[in-house]
KEZADREN-248670 format. One line per 3 residues: number of its first residue (from 1); for each residue x, y, z of C-alpha. Coordinates in nm, 4 decimals. Layout:
<lumros>
NUM> X:Y:Z; ...
</lumros>
This chain:
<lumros>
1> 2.4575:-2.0924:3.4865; 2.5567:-2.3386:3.2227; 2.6535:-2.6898:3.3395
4> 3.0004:-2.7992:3.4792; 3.2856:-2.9793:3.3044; 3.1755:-3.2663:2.9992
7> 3.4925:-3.4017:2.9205; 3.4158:-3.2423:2.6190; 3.6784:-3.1114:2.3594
10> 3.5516:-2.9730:1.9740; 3.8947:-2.9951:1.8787; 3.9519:-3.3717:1.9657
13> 3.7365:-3.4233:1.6060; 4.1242:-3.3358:1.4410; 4.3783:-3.4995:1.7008
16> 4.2168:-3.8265:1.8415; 4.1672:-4.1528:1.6683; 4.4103:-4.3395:1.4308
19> 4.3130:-4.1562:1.1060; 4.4067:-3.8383:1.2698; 4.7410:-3.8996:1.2528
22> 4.8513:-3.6588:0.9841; 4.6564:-3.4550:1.1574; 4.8492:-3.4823:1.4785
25> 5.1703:-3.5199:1.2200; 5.0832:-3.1414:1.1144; 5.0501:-3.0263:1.4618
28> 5.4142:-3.2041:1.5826; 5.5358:-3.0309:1.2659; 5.4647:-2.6761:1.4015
31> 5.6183:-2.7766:1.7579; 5.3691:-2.9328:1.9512; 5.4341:-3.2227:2.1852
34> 5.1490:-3.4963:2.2878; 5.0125:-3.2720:2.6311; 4.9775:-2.9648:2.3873
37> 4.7920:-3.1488:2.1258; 4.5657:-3.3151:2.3860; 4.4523:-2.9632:2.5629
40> 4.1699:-2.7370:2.4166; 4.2726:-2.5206:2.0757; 4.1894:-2.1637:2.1460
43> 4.2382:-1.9028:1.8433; 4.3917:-1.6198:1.9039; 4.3231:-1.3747:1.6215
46> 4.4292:-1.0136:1.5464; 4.4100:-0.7714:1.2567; 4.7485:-0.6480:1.3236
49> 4.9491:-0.4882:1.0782; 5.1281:-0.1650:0.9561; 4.7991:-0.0369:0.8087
52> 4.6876:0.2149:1.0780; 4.7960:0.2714:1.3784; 4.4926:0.1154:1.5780
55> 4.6283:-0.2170:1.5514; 5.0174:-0.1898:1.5703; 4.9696:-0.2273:1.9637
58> 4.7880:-0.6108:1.9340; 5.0717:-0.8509:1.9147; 5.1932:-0.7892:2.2506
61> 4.8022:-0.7806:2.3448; 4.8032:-1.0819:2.1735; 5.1208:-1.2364:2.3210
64> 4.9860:-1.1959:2.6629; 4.6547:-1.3448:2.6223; 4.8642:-1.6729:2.4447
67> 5.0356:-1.7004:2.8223; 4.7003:-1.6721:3.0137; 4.5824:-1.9400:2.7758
70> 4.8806:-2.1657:2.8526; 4.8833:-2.1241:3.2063; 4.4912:-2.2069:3.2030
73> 4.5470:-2.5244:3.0103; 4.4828:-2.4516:2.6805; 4.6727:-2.4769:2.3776
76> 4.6939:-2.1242:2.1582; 4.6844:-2.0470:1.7829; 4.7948:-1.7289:1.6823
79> 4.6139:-1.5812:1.3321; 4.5311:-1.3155:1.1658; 4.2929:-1.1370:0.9800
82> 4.2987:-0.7984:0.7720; 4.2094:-0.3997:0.8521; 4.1395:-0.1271:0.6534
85> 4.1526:0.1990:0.7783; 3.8912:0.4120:0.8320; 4.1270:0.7186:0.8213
88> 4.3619:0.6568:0.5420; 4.0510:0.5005:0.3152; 3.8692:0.8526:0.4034
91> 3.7856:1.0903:0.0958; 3.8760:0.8533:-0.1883; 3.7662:0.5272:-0.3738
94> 3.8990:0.3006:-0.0922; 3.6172:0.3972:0.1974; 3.3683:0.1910:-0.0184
97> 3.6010:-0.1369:0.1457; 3.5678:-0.0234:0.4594; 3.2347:-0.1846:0.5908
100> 3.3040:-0.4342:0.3366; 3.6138:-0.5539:0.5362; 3.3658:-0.5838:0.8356
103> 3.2069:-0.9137:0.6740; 3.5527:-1.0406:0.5021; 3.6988:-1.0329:0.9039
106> 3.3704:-1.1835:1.0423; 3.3860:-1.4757:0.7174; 3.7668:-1.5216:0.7803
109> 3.7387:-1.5881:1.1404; 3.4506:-1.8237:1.1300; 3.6536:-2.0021:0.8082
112> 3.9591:-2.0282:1.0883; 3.7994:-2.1565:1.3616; 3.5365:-2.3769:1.1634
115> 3.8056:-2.4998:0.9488; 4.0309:-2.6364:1.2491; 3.7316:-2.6637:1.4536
118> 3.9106:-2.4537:1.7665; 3.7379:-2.4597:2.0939; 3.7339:-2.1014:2.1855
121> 3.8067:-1.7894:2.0399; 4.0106:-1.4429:2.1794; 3.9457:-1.2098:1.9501
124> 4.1608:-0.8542:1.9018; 4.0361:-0.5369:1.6752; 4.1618:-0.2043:1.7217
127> 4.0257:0.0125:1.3893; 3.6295:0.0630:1.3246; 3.4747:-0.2638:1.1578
130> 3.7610:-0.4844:1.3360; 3.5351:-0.4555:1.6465; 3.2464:-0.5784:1.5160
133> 3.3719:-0.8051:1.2615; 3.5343:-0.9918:1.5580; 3.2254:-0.9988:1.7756
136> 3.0664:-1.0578:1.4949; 3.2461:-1.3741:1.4091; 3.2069:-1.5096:1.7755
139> 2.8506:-1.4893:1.7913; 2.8382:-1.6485:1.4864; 3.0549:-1.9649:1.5851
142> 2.9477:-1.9917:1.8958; 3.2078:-2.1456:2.1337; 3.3740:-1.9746:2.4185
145> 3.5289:-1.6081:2.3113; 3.6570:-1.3164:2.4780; 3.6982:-0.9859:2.2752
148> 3.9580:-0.7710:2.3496; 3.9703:-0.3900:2.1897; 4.3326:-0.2621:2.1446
151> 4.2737:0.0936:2.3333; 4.2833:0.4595:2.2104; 4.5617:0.6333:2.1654
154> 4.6874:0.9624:2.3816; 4.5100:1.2299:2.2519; 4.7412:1.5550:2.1373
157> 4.8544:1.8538:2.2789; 4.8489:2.1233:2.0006; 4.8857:2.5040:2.1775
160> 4.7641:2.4058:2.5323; 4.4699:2.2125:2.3859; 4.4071:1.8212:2.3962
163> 4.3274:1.7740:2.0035; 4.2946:1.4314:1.7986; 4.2439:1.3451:1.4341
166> 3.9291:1.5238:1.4185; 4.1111:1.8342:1.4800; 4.3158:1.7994:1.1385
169> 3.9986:1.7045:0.9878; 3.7898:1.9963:1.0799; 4.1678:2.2252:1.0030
172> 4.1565:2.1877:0.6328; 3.7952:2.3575:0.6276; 3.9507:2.6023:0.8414
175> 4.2407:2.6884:0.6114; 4.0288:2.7152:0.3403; 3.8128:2.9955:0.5223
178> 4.1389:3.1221:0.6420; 4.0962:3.1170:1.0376; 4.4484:2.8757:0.9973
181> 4.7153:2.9311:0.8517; 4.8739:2.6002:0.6648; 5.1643:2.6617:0.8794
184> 4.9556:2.6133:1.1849; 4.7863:2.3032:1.0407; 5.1156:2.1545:0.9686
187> 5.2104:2.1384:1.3481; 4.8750:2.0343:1.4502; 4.9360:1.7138:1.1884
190> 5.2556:1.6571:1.3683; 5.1106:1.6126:1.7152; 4.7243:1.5494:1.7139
193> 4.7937:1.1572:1.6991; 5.1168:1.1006:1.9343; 5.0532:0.6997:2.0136
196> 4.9637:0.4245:1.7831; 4.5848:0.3225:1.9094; 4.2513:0.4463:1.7989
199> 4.1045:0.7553:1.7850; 4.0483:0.8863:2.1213; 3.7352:1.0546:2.0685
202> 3.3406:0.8600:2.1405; 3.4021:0.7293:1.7771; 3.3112:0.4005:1.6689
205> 3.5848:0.2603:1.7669; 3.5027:0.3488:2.1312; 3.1868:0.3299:2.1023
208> 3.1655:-0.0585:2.0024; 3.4811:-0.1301:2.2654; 3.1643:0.0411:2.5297
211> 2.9788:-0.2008:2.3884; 3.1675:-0.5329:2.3361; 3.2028:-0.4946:2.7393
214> 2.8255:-0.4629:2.8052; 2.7228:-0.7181:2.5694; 2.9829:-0.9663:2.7804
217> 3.1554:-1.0555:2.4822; 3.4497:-0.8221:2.7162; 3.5722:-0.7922:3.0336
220> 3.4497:-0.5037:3.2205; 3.6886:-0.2525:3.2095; 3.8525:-0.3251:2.9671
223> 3.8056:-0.0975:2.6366; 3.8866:0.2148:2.7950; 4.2664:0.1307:2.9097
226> 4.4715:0.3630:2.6564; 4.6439:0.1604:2.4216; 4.9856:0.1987:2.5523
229> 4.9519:0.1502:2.9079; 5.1122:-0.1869:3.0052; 4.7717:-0.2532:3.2228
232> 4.6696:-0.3742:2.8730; 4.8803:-0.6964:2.8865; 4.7633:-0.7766:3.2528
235> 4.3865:-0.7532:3.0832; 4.4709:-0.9437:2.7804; 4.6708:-1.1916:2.9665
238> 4.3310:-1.2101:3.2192; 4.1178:-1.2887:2.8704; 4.3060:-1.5737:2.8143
241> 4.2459:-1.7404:3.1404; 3.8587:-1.6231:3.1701; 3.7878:-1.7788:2.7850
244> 3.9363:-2.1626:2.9486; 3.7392:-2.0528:3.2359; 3.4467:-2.0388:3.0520
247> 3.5462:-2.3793:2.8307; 3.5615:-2.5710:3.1259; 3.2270:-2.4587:3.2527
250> 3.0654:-2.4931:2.9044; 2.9881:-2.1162:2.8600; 2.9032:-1.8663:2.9208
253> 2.8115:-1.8803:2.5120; 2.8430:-1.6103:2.2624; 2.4833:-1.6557:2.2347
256> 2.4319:-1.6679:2.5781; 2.5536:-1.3363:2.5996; 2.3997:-1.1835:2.3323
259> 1.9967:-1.1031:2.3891; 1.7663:-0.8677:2.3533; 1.7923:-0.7541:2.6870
262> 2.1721:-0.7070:2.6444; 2.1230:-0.5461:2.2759; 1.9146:-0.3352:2.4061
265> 2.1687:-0.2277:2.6988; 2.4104:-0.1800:2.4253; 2.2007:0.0742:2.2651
268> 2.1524:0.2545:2.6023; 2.5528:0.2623:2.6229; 2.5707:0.4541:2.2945
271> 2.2663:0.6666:2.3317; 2.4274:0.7850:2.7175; 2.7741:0.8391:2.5583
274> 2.6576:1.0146:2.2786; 2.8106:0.7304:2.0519; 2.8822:0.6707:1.7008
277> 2.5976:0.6454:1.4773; 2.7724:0.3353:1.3468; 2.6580:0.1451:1.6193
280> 2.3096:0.1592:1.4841; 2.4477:-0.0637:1.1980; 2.6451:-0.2598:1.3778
283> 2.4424:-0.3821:1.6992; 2.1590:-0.5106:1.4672; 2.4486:-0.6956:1.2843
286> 2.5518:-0.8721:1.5340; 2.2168:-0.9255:1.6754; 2.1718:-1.0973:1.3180
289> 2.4216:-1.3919:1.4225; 2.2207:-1.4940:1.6994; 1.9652:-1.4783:1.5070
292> 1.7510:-1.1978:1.6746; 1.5711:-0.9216:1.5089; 1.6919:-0.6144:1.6029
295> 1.6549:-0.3479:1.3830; 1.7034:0.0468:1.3459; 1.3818:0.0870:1.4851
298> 1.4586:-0.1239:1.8064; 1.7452:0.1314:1.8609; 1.5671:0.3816:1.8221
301> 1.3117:0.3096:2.0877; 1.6243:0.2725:2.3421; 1.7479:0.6005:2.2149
304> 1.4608:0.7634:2.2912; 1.3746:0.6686:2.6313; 1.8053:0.6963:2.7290
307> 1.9797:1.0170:2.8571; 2.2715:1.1618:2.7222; 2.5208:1.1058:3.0951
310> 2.8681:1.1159:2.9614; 3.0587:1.4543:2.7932; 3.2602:1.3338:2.5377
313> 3.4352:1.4519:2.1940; 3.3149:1.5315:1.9670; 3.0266:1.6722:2.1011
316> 3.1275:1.7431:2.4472; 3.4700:1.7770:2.5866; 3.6799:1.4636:2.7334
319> 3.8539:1.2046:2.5620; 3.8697:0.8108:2.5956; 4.1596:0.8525:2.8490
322> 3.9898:1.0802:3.0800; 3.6804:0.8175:3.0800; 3.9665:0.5505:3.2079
325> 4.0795:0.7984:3.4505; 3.7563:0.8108:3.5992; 3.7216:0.4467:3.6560
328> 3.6277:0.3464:3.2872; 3.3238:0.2084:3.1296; 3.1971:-0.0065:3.4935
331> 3.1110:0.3586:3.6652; 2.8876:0.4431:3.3772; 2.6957:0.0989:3.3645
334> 2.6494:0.1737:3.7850; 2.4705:0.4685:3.7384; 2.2758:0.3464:3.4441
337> 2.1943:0.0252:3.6505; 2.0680:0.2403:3.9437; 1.8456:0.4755:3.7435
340> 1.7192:0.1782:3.5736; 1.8266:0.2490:3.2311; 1.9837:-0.1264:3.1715
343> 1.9083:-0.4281:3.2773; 2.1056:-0.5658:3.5387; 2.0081:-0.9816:3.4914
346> 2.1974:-0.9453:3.1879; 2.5132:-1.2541:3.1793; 2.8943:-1.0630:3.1793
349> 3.2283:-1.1980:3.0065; 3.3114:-1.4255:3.3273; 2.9534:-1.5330:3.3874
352> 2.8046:-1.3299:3.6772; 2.5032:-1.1084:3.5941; 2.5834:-0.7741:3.5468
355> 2.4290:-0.6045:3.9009; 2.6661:-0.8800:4.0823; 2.9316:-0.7270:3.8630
358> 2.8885:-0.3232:3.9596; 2.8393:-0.3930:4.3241; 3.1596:-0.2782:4.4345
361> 3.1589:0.0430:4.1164; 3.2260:0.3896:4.2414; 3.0109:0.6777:4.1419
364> 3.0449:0.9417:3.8387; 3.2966:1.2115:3.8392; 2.9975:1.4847:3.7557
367> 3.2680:1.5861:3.4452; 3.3300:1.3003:3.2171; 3.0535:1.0939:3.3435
370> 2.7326:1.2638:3.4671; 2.4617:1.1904:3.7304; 2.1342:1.1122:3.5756
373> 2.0525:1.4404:3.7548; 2.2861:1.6345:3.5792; 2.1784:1.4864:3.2059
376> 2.3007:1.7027:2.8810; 1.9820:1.5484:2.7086; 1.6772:1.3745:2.8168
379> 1.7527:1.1433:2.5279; 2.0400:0.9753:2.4024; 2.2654:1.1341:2.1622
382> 2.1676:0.9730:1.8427; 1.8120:0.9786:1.7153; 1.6429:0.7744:1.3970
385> 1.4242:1.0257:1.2067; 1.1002:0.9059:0.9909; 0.9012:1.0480:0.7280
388> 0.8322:1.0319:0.4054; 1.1653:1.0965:0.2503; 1.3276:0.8210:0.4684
391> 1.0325:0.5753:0.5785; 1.2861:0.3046:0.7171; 1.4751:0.5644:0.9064
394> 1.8236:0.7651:0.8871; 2.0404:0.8729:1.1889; 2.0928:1.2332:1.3462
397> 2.3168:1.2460:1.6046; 2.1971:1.5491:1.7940; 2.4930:1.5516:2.1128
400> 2.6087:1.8595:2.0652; 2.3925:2.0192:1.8207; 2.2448:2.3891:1.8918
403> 1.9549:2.3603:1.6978; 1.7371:2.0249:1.6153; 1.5456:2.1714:1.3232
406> 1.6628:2.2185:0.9672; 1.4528:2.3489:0.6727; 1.5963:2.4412:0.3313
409> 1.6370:2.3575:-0.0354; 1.7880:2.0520:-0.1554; 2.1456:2.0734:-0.3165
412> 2.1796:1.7269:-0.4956; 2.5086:1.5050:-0.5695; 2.5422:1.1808:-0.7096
415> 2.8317:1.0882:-0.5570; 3.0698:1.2008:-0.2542; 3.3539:1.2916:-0.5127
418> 3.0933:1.5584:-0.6619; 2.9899:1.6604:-0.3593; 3.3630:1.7398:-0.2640
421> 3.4837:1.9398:-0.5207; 3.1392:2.1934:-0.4883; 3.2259:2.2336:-0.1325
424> 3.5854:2.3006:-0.1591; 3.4778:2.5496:-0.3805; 3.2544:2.6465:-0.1135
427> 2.9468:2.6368:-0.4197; 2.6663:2.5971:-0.1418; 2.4765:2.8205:0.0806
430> 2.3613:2.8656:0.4009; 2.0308:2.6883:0.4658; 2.0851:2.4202:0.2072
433> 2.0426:2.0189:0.2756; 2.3146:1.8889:0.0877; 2.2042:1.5660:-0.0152
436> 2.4927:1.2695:-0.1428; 2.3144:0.9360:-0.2939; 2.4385:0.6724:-0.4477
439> 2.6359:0.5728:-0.1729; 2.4594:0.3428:0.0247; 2.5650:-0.0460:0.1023
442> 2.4086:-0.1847:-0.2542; 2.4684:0.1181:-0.4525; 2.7824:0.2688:-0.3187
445> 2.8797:-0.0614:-0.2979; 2.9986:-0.0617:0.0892; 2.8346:0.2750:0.2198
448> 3.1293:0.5196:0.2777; 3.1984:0.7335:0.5657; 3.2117:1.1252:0.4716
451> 3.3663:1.2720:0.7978; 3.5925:1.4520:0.5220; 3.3045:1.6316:0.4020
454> 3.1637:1.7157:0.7222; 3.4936:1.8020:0.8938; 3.5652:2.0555:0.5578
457> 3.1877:2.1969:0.6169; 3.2419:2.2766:0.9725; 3.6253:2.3878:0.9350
460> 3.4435:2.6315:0.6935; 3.1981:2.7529:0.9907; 2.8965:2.6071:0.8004
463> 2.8631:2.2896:1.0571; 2.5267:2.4382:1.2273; 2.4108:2.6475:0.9177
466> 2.3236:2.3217:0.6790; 2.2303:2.0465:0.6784; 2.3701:1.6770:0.5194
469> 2.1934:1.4129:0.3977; 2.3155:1.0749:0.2556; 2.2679:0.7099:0.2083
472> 2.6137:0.6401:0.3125; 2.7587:0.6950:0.6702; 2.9455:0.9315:0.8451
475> 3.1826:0.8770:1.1128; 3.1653:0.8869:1.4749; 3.3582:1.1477:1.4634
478> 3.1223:1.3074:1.2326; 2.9462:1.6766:1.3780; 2.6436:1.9336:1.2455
481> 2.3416:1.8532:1.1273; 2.4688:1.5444:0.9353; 2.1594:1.2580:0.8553
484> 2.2951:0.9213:0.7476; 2.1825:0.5714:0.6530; 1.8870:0.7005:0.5149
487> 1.6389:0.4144:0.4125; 1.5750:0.2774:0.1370; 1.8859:0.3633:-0.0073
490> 1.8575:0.5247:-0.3709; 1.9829:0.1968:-0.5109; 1.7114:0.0542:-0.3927
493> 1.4508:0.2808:-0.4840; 1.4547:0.4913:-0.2023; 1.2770:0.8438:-0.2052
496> 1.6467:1.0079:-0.1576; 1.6643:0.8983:-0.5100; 1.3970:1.0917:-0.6513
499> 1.4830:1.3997:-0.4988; 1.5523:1.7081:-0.6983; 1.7624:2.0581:-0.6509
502> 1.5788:2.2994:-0.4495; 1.2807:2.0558:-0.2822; 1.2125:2.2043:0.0322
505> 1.3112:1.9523:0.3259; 1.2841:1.9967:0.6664; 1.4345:1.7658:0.9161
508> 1.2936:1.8016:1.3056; 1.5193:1.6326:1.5525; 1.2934:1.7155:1.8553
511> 0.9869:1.5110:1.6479; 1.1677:1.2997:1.5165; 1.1139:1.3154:1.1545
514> 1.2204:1.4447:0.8201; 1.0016:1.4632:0.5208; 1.0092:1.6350:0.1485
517> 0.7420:1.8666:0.0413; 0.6570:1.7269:-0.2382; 0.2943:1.5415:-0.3414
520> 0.3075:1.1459:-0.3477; 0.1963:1.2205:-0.6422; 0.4374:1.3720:-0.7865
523> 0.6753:1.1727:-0.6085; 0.4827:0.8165:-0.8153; 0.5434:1.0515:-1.1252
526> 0.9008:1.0878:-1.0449; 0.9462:0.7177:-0.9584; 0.7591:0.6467:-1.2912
529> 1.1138:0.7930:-1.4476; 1.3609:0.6653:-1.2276; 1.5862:0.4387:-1.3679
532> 1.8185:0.1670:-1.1081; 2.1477:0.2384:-1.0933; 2.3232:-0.0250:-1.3054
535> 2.6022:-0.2322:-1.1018; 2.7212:-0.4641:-1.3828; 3.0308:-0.3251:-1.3976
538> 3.1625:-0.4581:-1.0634; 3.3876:-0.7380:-0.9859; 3.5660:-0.8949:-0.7018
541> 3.4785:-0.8379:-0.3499; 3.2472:-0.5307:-0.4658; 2.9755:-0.7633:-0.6717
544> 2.9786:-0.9865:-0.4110; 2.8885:-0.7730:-0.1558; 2.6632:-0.5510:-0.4028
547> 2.4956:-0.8919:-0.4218; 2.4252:-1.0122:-0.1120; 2.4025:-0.7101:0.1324
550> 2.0599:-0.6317:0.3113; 1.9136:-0.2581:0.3800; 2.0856:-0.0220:0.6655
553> 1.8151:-0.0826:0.9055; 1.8729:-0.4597:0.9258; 2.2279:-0.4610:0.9680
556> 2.3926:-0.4385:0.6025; 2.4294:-0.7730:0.6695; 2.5286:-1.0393:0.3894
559> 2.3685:-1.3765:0.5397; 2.0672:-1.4945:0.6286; 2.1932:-1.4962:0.9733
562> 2.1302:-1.7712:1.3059; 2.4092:-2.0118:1.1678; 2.3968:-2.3614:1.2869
565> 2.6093:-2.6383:1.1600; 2.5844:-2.9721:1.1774; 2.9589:-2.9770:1.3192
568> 2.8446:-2.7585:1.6509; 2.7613:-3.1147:1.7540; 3.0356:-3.1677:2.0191
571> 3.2229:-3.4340:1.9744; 3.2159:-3.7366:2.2795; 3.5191:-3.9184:2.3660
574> 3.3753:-4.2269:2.2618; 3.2605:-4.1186:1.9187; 3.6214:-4.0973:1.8277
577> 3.7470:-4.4356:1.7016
</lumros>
């Protein structure tokens, strides 16, 4: 592993020397005595707040992991950085933030810790992009960090049936087709989210807390604690100590931690859980600030060759409790490990490699977590489809699905708001591939999640009887035969923009592919005609982003990624005068 102890502290470049003392006068002015100021600075950030209910459990997270800091020898500093919901941002104007707020957390952390020059990093998210935003962040800085997802929530209990969020979503397509009554769908919003915590289904919430622990950035066994269970602080507390731990021993490193070996493990994770599609976007992202190149196309190839072992909502049946229940995240990576599906040299959050970790794992529960013998799929739940309507790849995620191939006519919107009010009005048919464009990271700006539209569609009883393509994303949560991220994007000249009402499209899940039928050359003809959206209207955080963000496949990242700066230099005791 990484060498012992170098008498080595970052932060000593803002405390030591003579013309630190405002410096020090700053610190002494927020309550810190001489032995505080002369210990490591750790930064202890969360996006709590009163903006969804995923992150109104992190302060006492956060609290704990402050002690296990202390008691380790280092000196915490609390901060925070912002959420937006995923849920309350749904349907309207305000999604298009969403995976914008994934950069702004990632930029505001490394602006923190940079700024202050902190030593180490414990990082809590609870809501989508908080979770990789964070990891994001500590990949990018580099220095000691130990991620630490909030935890679920409880699912429901709605008539004798465990039901989440999802359930309300896919309700209001069901009152509109009249198999619910609004009465009904009033006391299923009452009780389908009882705790504050995440949604409880393999979302992307759970999915990336899956994968924060197999990337090492967690500690195994962590995500899948429910949010409210006071096991939580124990873990959070244990975080604090293992990121000193890993301070005095000089790593393990964000970077360290994150390979291709372990990126591609993450993939596995999603493809055997039947995870978000979101993850696709994400793990290349954060494979971008260790400047590795893994693309859509890399997860894709670990898709293919993974099995679909666990049964979980929404395609299958169990929630993220019943995964803890079952000994949590650990029991999966154990049976992946011994049916060689990951790698097992791969570095974990406290520095022993990952088959040294698992020794002591029980077996699967043959419910919630399957035997490779007993796999739903022979691959994972997510597939990347090719062809010429989306040459760089879109996203089908096929757990669950009852048929893999789709052939109709196009039904074309510009925009999810049009798209909304024609299926509301139920002013589609059965066989069509409703396409929505416009909406990817450059031309939505910020690529918004439609699990409204989806969850209306199969509330309706149309989920298996169309199909939905877009440029945008849909949620983990999302169900049917729903095709995201297609690339290029419209905005960018994509084929998805050329596409007119009633092209005939057929999308093949077990080949893999999804093409148009129509000629190149009347596709060049098309193109000939097609004019680029025009994005001079934006302002704020919208033109930035529209600015600087990259293609789905890569990421949507905003940076050119690999950041070194000339202050990673640690600083020597005798440098300081």
């Amino acid at each position: 592993m990484v060498k012992k102890d170098r008498n080595i502290i970052r932060s000593h470049v803002t405390t030591l020397g003579l013309d630190r003392t405002p410096h020090r006068a700053f610190l002494r002015g927020m309550g810190l005595d001489d032995e505080a100021i002369s210990k490591p600075f750790i930064g202890v950030v969360t996006t709590a707040g009163e903006t969804t209910p995923c992150v109104m459990n992190l302060t006492p997270q956060a609290k704990a992991a402050k002690s296990g800091i202390q008691e380790a020898g280092g000196t915490p500093r609390e901060f925070t950085t912002i959420s937006v919901s995923d849920g309350l941002s749904m349907n309207h104007q305000g999604m298009k933030f969403s995976l914008i707020s994934r950069e702004v957390i990632a930029d505001s952390i490394e602006l923190v810790v940079r700024g202050h020059a902190y030593d180490g990093i414990v990082g809590f998210g609870g809501c989508d992009k908080n979770l990789p935003g964070i990891m994001m962040a500590m990949v990018r800085c580099n220095i000691p960090s130990m991620f630490m997802y909030g935890g679920s929530a409880l699912p429901g209990l709605w008539r004798d049936k465990a039901v989440s969020v999802l359930d309300a979503y896919e309700g209001v397509g069901s009152v509109m087709t009249n198999k619910m009554t609004v009465e009904e769908l009033d006391e299923l919003e009452r009780v389908c989210l009882p705790t504050v915590g995440a949604c409880v289904g393999q979302f992307t919430a759970n999915t990336m807390g899956m994968v924060s622990e197999i990337l090492g950035l967690a500690l195994l066994g962590s995500s899948m604690i429910p949010s409210v269970y006071s096991e939580r602080i124990a873990v959070a507390r244990r975080a604090g100590v293992v990121v000193m731990e890993n301070i005095k021993n000089n790593g393990p490193l964000p970077r360290d931690l994150v390979t291709r070996k372990s990126l591609e493990n993450a993939s596995a994770v999603v493809a055997a859980t039947g995870g978000s599609t979101n993850a696709a976007l994400h793990i290349p992202a954060i494979a971008h600030e260790a400047g590795i190149k893994f693309t859509l196309d890399d997860v894709a190839e670990v898709f293919d060759r993974t099995p679909l072992i666990a049964n979980l909502k929404p395609g299958g049946n169990y929630h993220a409790k019943d995964v803890y229940e079952v000994g949590g995240v650990p029991v999966l990576l154990k049976e992946m490990l011994e049916n060689n599906l990951i790698y097992g040299d791969c570095i974990t959050a406290d520095g022993r490699i990952l088959h040294d970790a698992l020794e002591f794992v029980g077996k699967p529960d043959g419910k919630v977590f399957l035997y490779r013998s007993q796999a739903l799929s022979e691959t994972g739940g997510v597939v990347v489809l090719k062809g010429n309507l989306c040459p760089d790849g879109a996203l089908l995620k096929v757990a669950g699905l009852k048929k893999l191939v789709h052939e109709g006519p196009a039904l074309v919107f510009e925009s999810e708001e049009e798209c909304m009010k024609a299926i509301k009005k139920r002013a589609y048919s059965e066989g069509s591939v409703i396409i929505v464009r416009n909406e990817g990271p450059k031309g939505g700006p910020g690529m918004r999640e439609m699990l409204g539209l989806t969850a209306i569609i199969y509330g309706q009883g149309m989920g298996e009887k169309v199909a939905l393509l877009t440029d945008g994303r849909f949620s983990g949560a999302t169900r049917g035969m729903c095709i995201g991220y297609a690339s290029p994007e419209a905005a960018a000249g994509g084929v998805i923009g050329l596409i007119k009402n009633g092209d005939i499209i057929r999308i093949d899940g077990d080949q893999r592919t999804i093409n148009v039928r129509v000629s190149s050359q009347e596709l060049s003809k098309r193109r000939k005609k097609w004019v680029q959206p025009d994005l001079a209207d934006l302002a704020g955080s919208m033109q930035k982003y529209a600015m600087t963000v990259g293609p789905a496949n890569l990421g949507a990242v905003t940076h050119s990624g690999n950041v070194k700066w000339g202050s990673e230099k640690v600083i020597n005791m005798e440098d300081v005068d």
